[in-house]
SEDO-233267 format. One record per residue (C-alpha): residue in one letter; y, x, z. Coordinates in nm, 4 decimals, always signed. Layout:
# SEDO-233267
  rest        c2        c1        c3
     a         Y         X         Z
...
# end
This chain:
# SEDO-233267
  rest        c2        c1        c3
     x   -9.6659   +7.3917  +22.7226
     x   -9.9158   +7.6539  +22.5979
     x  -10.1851   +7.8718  +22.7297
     x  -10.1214   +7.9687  +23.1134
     x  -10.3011   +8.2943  +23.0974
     x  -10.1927   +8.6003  +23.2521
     x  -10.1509   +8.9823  +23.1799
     x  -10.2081   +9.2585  +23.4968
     x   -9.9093   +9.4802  +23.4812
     x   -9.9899   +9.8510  +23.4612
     x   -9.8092   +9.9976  +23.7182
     x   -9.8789  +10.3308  +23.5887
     x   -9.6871  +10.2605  +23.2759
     x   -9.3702  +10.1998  +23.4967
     x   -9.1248  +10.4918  +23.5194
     x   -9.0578  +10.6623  +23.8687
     x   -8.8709  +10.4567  +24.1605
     x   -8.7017  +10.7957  +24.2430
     x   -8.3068  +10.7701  +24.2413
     x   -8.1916  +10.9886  +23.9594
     x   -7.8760  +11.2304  +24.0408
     x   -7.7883  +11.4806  +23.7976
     x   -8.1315  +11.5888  +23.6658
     x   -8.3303  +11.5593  +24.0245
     x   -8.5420  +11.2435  +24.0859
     x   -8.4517  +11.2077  +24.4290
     x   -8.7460  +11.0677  +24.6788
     x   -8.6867  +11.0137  +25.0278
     x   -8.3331  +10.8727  +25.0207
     x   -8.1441  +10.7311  +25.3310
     x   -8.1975  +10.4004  +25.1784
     x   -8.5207  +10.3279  +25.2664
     x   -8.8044  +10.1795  +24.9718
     x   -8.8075   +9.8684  +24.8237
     x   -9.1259   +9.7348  +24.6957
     x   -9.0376   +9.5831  +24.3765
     x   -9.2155   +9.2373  +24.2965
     x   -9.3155   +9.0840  +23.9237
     x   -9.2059   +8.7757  +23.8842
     x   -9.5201   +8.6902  +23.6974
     x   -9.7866   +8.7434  +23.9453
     x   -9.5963   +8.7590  +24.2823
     x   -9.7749   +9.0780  +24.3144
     x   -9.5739   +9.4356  +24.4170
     x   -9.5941   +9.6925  +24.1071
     x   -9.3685   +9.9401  +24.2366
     x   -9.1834  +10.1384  +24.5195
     x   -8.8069  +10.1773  +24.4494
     x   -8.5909  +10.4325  +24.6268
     x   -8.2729  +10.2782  +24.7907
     x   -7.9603  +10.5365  +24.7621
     x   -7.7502  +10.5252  +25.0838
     x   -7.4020  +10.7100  +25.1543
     x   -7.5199  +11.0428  +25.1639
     x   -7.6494  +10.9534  +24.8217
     x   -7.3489  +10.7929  +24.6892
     x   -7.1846  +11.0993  +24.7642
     x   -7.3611  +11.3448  +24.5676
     x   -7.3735  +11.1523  +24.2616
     x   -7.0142  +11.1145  +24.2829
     x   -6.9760  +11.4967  +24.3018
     x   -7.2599  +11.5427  +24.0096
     x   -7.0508  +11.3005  +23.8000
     x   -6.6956  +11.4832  +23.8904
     x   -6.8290  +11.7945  +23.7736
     x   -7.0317  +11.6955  +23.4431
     x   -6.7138  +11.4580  +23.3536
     x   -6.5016  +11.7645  +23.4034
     x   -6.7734  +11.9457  +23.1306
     x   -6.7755  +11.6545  +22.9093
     x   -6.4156  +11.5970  +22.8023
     x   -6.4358  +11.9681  +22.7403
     x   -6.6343  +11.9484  +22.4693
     x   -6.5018  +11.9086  +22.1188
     x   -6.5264  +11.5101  +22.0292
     x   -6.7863  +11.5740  +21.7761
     x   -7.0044  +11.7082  +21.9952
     x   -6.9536  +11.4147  +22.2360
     x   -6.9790  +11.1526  +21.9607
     x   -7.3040  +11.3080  +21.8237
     x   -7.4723  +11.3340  +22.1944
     x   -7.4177  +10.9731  +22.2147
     x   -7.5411  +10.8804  +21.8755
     x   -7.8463  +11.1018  +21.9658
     x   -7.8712  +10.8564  +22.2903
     x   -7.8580  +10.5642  +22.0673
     x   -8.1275  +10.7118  +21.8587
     x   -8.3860  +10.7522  +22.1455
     x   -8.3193  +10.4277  +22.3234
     x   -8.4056  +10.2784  +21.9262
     x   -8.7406  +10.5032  +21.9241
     x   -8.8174  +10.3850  +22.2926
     x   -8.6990  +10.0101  +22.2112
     x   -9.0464   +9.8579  +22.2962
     x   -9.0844  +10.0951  +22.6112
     x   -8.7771   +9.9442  +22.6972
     x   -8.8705   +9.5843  +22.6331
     x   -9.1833   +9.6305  +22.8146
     x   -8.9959   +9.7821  +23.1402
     x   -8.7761   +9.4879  +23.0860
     x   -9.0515   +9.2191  +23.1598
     x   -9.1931   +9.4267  +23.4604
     x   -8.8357   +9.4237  +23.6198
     x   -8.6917   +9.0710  +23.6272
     x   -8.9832   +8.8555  +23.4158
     x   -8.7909   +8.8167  +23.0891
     x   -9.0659   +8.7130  +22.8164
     x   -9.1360   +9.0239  +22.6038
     x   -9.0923   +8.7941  +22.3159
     x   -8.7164   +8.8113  +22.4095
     x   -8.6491   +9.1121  +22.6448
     x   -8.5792   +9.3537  +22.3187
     x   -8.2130   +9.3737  +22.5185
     x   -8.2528   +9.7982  +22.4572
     x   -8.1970   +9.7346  +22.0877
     x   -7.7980   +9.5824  +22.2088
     x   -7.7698   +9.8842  +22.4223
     x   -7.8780  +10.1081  +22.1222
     x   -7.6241   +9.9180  +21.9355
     x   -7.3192   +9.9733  +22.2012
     x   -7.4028  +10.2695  +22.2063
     x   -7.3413  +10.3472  +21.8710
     x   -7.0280  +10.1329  +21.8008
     x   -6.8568  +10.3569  +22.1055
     x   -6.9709  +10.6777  +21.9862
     x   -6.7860  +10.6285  +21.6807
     x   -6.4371  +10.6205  +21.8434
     x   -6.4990  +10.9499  +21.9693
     x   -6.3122  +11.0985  +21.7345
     x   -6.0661  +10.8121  +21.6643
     x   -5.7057  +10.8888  +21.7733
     x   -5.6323  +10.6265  +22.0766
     x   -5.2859  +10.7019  +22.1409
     x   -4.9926  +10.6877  +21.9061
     x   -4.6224  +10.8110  +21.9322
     x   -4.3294  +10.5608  +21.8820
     x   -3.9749  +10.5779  +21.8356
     x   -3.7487  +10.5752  +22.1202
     x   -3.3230  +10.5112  +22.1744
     x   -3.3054  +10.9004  +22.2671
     x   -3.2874  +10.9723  +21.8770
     x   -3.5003  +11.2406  +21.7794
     x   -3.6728  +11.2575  +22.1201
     x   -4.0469  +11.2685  +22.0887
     x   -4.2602  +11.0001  +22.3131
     x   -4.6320  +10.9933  +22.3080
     x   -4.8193  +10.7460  +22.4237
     x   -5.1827  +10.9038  +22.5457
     x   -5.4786  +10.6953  +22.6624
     x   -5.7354  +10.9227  +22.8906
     x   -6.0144  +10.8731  +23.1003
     x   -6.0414  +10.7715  +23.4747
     x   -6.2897  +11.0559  +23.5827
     x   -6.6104  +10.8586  +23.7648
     x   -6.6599  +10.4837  +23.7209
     x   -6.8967  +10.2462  +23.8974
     x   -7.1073  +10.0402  +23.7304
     x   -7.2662   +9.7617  +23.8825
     x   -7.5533   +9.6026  +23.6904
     x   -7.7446   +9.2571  +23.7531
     x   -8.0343   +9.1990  +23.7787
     x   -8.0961   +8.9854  +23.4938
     x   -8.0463   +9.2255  +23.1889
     x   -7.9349   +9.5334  +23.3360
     x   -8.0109   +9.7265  +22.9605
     x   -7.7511   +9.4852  +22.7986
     x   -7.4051   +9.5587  +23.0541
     x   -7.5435   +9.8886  +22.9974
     x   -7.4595   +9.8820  +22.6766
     x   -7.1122   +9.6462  +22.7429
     x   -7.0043   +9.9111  +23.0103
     x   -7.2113  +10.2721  +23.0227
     x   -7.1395  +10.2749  +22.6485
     x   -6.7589  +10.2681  +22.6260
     x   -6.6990  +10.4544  +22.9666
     x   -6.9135  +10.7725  +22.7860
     x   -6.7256  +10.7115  +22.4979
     x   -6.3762  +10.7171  +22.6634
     x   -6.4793  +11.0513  +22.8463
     x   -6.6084  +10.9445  +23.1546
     x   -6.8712  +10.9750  +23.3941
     x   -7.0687  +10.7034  +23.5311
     x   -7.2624  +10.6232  +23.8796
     x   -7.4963  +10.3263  +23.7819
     x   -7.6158  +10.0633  +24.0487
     x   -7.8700   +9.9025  +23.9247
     x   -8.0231   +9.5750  +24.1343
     x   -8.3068   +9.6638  +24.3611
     x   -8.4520   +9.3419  +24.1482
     x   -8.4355   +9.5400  +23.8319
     x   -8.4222   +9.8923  +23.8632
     x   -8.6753  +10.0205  +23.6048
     x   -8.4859  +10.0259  +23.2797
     x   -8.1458  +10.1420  +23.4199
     x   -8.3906  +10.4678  +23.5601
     x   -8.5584  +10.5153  +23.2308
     x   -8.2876  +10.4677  +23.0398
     x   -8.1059  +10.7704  +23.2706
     x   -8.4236  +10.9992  +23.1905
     x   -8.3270  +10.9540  +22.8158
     x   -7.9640  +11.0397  +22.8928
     x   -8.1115  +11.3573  +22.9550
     x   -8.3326  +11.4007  +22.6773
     x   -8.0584  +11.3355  +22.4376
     x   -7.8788  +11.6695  +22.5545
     x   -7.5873  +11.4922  +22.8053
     x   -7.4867  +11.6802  +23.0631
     x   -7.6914  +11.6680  +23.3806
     x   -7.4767  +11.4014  +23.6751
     x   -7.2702  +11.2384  +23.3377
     x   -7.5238  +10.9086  +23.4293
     x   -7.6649  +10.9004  +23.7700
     x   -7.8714  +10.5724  +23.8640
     x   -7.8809  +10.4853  +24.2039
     x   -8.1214  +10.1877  +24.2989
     x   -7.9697  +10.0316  +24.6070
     x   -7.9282   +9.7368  +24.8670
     x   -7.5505   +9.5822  +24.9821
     x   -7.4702   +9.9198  +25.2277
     x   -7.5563  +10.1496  +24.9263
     x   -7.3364   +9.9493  +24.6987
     x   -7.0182   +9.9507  +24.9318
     x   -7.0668  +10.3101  +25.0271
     x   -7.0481  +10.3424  +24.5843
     x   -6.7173  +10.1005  +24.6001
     x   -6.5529  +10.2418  +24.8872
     x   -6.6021  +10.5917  +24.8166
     x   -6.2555  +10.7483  +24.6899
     x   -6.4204  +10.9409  +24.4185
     x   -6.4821  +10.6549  +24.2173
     x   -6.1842  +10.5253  +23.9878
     x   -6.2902  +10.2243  +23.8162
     x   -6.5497   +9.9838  +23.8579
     x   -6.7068   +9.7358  +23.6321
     x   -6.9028   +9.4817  +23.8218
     x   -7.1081   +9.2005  +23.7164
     x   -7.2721   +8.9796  +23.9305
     x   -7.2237   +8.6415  +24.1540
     x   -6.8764   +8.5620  +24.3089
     x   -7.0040   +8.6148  +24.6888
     x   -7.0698   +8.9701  +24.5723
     x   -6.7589   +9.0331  +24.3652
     x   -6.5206   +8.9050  +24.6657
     x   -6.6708   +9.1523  +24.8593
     x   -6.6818   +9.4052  +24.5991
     x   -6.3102   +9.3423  +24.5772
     x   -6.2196   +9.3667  +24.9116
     x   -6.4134   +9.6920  +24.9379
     x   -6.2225   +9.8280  +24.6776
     x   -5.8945   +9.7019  +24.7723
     x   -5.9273   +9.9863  +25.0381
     x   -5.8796  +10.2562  +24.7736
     x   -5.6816  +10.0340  +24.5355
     x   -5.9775  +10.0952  +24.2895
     x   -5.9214   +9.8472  +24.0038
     x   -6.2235   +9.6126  +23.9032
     x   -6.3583   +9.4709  +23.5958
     x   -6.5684   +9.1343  +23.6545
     x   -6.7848   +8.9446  +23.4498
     x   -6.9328   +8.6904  +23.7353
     x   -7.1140   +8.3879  +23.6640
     x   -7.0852   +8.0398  +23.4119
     x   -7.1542   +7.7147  +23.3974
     x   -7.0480   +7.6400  +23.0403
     x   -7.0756   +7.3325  +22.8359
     x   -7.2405   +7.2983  +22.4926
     x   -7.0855   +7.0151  +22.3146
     x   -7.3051   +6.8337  +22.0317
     x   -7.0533   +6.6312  +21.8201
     x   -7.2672   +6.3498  +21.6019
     x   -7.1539   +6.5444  +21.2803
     x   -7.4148   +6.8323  +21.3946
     x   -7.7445   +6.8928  +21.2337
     x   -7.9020   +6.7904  +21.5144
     x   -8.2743   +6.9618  +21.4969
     x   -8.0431   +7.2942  +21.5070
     x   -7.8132   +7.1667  +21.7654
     x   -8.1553   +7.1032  +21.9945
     x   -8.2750   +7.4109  +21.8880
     x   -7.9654   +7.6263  +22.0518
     x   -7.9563   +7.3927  +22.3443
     x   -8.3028   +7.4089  +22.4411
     x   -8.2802   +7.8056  +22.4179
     x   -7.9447   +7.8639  +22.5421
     x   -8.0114   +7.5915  +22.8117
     x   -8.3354   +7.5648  +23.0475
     x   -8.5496   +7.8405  +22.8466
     x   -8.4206   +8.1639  +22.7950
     x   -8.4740   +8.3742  +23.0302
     x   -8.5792   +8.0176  +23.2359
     x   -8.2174   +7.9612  +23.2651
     x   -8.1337   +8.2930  +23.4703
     x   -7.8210   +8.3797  +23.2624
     x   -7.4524   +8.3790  +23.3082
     x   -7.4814   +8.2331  +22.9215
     x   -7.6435   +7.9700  +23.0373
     x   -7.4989   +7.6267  +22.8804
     x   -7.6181   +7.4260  +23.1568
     x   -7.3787   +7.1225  +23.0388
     x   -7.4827   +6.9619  +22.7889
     x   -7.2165   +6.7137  +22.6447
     x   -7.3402   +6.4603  +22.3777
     x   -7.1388   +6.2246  +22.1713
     x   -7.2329   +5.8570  +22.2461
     x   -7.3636   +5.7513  +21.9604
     x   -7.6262   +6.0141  +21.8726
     x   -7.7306   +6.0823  +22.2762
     x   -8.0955   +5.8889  +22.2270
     x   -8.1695   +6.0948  +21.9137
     x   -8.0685   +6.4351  +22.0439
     x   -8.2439   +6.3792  +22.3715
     x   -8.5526   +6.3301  +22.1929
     x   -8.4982   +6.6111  +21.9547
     x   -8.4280   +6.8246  +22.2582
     x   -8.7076   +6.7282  +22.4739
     x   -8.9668   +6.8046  +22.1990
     x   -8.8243   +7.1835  +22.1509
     x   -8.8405   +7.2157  +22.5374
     x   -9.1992   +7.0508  +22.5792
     x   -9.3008   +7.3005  +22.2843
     x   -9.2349   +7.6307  +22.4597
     x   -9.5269   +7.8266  +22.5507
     x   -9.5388   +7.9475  +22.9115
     x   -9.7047   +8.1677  +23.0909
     x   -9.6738   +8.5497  +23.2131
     x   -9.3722   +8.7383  +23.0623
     x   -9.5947   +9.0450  +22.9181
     x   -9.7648   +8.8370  +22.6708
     x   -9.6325   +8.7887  +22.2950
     x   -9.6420   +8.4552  +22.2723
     x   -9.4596   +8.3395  +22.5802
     x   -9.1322   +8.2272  +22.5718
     x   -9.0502   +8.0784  +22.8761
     x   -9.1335   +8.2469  +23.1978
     x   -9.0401   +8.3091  +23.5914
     x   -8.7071   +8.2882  +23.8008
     x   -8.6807   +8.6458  +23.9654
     x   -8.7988   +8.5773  +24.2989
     x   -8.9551   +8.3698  +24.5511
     x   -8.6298   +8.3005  +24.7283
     x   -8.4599   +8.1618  +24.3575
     x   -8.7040   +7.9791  +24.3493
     x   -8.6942   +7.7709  +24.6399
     x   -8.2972   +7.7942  +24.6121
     x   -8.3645   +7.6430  +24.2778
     x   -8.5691   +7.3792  +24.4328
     x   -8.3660   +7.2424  +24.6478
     x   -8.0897   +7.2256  +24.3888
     x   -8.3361   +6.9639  +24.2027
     x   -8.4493   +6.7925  +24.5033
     x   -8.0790   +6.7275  +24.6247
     x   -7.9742   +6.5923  +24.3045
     x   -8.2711   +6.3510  +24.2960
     x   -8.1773   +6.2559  +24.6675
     x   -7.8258   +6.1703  +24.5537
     x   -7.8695   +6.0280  +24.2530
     x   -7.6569   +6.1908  +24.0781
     x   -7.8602   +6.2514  +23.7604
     x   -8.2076   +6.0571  +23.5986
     x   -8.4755   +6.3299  +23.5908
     x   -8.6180   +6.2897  +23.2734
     x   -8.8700   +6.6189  +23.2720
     x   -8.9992   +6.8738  +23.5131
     x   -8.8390   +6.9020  +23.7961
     x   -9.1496   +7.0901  +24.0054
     x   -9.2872   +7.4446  +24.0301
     x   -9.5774   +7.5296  +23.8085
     x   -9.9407   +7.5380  +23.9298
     x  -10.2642   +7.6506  +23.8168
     x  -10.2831   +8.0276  +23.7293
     x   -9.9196   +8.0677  +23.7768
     x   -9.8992   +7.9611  +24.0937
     x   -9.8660   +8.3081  +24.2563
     x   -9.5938   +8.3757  +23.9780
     x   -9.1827   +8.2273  +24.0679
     x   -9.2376   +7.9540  +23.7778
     x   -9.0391   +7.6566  +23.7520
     x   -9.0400   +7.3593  +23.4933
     x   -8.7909   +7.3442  +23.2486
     x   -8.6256   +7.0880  +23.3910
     x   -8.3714   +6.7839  +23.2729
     x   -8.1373   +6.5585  +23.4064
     x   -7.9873   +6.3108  +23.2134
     x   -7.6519   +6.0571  +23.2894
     x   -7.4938   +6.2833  +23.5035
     x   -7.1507   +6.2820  +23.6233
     x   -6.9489   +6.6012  +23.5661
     x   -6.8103   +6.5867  +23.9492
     x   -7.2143   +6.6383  +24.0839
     x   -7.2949   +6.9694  +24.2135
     x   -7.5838   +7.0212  +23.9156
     x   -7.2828   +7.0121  +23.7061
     x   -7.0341   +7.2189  +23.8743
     x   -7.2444   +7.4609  +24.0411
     x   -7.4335   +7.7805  +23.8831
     x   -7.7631   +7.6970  +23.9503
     x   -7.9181   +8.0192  +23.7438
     x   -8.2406   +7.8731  +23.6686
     x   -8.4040   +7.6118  +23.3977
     x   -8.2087   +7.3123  +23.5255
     x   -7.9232   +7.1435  +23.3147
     x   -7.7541   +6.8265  +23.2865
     x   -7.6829   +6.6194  +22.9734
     x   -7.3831   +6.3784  +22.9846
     x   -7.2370   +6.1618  +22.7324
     x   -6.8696   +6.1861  +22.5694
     x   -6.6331   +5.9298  +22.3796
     x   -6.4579   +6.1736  +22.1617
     x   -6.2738   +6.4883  +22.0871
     x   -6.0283   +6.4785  +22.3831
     x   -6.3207   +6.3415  +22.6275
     x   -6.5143   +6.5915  +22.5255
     x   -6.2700   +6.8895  +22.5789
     x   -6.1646   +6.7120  +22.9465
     x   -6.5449   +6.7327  +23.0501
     x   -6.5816   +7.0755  +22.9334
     x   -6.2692   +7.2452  +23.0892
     x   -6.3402   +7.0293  +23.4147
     x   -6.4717   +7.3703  +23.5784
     x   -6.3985   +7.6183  +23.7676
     x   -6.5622   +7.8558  +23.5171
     x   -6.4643   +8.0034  +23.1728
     x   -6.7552   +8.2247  +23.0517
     x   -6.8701   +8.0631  +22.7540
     x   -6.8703   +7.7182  +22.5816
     x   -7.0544   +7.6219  +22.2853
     x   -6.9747   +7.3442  +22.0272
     x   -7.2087   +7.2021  +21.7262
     x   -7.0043   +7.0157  +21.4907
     x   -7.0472   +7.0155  +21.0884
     x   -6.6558   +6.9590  +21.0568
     x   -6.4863   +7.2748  +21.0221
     x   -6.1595   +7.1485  +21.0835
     x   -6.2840   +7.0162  +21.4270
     x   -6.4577   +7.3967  +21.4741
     x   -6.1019   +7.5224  +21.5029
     x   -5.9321   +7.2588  +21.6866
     x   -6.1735   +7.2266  +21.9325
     x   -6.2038   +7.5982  +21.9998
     x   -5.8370   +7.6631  +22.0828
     x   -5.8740   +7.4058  +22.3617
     x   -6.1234   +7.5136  +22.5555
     x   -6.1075   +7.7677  +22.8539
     x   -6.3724   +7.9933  +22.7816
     x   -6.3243   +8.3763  +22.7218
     x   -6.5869   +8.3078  +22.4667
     x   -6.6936   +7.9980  +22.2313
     x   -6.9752   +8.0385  +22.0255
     x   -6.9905   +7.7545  +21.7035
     x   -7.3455   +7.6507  +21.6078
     x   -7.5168   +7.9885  +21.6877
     x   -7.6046   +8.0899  +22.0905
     x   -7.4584   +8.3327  +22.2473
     x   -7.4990   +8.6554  +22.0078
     x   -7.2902   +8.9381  +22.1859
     x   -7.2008   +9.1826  +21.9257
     x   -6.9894   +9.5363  +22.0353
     x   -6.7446   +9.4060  +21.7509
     x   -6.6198   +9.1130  +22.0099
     x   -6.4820   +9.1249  +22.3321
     x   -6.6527   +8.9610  +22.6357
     x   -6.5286   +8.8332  +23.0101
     x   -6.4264   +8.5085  +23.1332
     x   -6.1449   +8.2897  +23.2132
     x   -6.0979   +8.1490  +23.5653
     x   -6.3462   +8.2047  +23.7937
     x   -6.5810   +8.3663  +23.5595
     x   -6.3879   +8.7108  +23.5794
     x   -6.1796   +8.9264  +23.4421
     x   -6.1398   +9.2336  +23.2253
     x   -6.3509   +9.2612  +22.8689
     x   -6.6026   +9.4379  +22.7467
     x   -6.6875   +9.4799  +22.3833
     x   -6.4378   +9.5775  +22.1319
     x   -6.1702   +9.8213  +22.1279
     x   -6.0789   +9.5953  +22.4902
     x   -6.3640   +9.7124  +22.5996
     x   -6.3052  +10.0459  +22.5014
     x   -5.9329  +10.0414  +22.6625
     x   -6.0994   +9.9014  +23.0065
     x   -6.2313  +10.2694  +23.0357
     x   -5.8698  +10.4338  +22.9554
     x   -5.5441  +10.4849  +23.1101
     x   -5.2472  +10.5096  +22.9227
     x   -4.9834  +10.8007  +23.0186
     x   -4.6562  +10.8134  +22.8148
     x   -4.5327  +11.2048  +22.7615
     x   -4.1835  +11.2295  +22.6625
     x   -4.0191  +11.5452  +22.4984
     x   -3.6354  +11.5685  +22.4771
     x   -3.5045  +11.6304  +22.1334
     x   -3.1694  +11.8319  +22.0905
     x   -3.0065  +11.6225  +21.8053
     x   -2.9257  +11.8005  +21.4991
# end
């Protein structure tokens, strides 16, 4: 599995665990400090202030007045301060990156997730200055009715802690776009690159409070949903969190956009070219990011008659994957976040070896050696498993998936939509007839044909069922941030 070797994190390369409101770095904050652990080593690298209520509330009255300054200026103004934005998150892309591994233990080799916020960023800037309403006729005759799409004021958003820089770019992008102002949450677990990228909000020229990033714990982040100056929010997270989130916000009748979590299937038809279709399963399965994504196809479905030579295929790409600490180049498959992941991961494995309910057929244990101080965890596999076990129908979020075997089409789509998620589901098939067919009949919000999961601002992104609601990407994801007012002007006839 490669070299074990590991890097010392320079803690003196990390930005500031001061909150950021308007342009202050706030220290001392009612939160309290968090001492912020890499996943790599175990070891603390830095001390994050936690925002409390008092807080909360004067980021929310930063935001209120910069929003009020930034739909005041002339849209060419606003589209070019965002494209500068997008310019210095490109020049700072391996900063970024770098702050990315420190935070949550994403492999350098893969945390590049500031280039997609770059790229948000400038996909929204150029509706600026696109017209978003439209006028239409009406039965009154001549009468004139406009249909007008404006911003909510402040939004909430609520980042995770695995890729914080990338919902940045699904949801920070479109709500500064649409003319809002934004109070960012970041996860205590990954703070870093949410408060670097709010430094370079500033250095691009917005206005001070339009992005404030407030680090905190579960009382912080209810004070931030209940508080009545916020008028959207766009969480993303687990479903324990966005009930309540939801109930918080119920309070205020604040409406909520929720991407929550996945346990999608990637069906391997015995048309696919099946080095590729190991390829994308081993990567969007147990190793990126060691499993620790709501992307995560942790079903893997496999026509009968080609399951022995895909398994092998697969097995070999996973075996080959170099791991060790997340700072180094060549690494590509490193920690879970945390020490308590890991044993929650753990016991996922060890209860489905109790019941039997899948073969284990590799890893299955934490790594030793020199990363045994580090939150590692084999890539591991379970084979013959039935689609009613837990490992199949539970989010797991860590390097753990099943593989299961299908008859055909229809068995295959039964298996798949035999969730209560609807996130993402993948399909590798050769036949582009079957592509189509296939895709139409399966509940996902997204279904991704022989590539992973590439999320481009083109697209729109959410899930069916339990997996959430609301979209982001897209002109959807543009309209999440908008409200649409109808103005109506009585027209004498002539």
């Amino acid at each position: 599995m490669g070299d074990a070797a590991t890097t010392v994190v320079d803690a003196a390369a990390l930005p500031s665990g001061a909150l950021l409101i308007a342009d202050e770095r706030v220290t001392g904050a009612s939160g309290g400090i968090h001492e912020h652990i890499y996943p790599g080593t175990g070891q603390p690298n830095a001390a994050i202030e936690l925002a409390g209520p008092a807080e909360i509330d004067r980021a929310i009255g930063a935001a209120r007045d910069a929003q009020r300054q930034w739909v005041g200026f002339p849209v060419d103004r606003r589209r070019d301060l965002l494209m500068a934005l997008a310019d210095l998150v490109a020049q700072h892309a391996a900063e970024l990156a770098a702050i990315n591994a420190c935070d949550y233990g994403v492999p350098l080799a893969m945390a590049a997730n500031s280039v997609l916020t770059e790229r948000f960023l400038r996909y929204y800037a150029g509706y600026v200055d696109k017209a978003h309403g439209l006028s239409t006729p009406v039965s009154g005759g001549f009468d004139v009715n406009i249909v007008e799409r404006e911003p909510y004021g402040v939004v909430a958003v609520i980042t995770p802690w695995n890729g914080p820089l990338v919902v940045i770019g699904l949801a920070v992008a479109p709500a500064l776009a649409a003319g809002n102002a934004v109070v960012l949450k970041p996860s205590e677990l990954a703070p870093l690159a949410p408060l670097r990228f709010g430094e370079l909000c500033l250095e691009a020229g917005l206005p001070p409070g339009l992005v404030n990033v407030l680090p905190a714990k579960a009382d912080g982040g209810q004070a931030l949903v209940a508080h009545p100056g916020i008028a959207k929010i766009h969480f993303t997270g687990g479903h324990a969190t966005a009930r309540e989130v939801l109930r918080t916000a119920a309070g205020n009748l604040t409406p909520v956009i929720a991407e929550l979590g996945g346990k999608s299937a990637n069906i391997v038809f015995a048309d696919a070219d099946l080095d590729t279709a190991a390829t994308l399963a081993a990567f969007q399965g147990p190793l990126t990011q060691s499993g620790q994504s709501c992307a995560c196809a942790s079903r893997i479905l496999v026509q009968d008659s080609i399951y022995d030579a895909f398994l092998g295929k697969f097995l070999a790409v996973v075996r080959s994957a170099p791991v060790g600490d997340p700072l180094r180049s060549d690494v590509l498959f490193g920690p879970v976040i945390s020490h308590s992941a890991t044993e929650r991961i753990m016991a996922v494995i060890d209860d489905t070896i109790a019941s039997k309910t899948g073969e284990l057929i590799l890893g299955g244990h934490r790594i030793g050696g020199e990363l045994a101080n580090g939150f590692y965890i084999e890539p591991t596999v379970f084979a013959e498993v039935d689609n009613g076990a837990a490992v199949a129908q539970r989010e797991t979020f860590g390097p753990v998936v099943s593989v299961m075997r299908f008859r055909d089409e229809d068995h295959a789509i039964s298996l798949a939509n035999d969730t209560q998620f609807g996130l993402n589901a993948f399909l590798q098939t050769t036949d582009l007839l079957r592509a189509h067919r296939v895709a139409r009949k399966l509940e996902a919000g997204s279904v991704w044909i022989n590539t992973h999961s590439d999320i481009e601002p083109q697209g729109p992104y959410g899930g069916y069922k339990h997996s959430g609601f609301g979209r982001s990407g897209g002109p959807d994801g543009l309209y999440e941030f908008l409200q649409a007012k109808n103005i109506r002007i009585g027209m004498p006839a002539t």
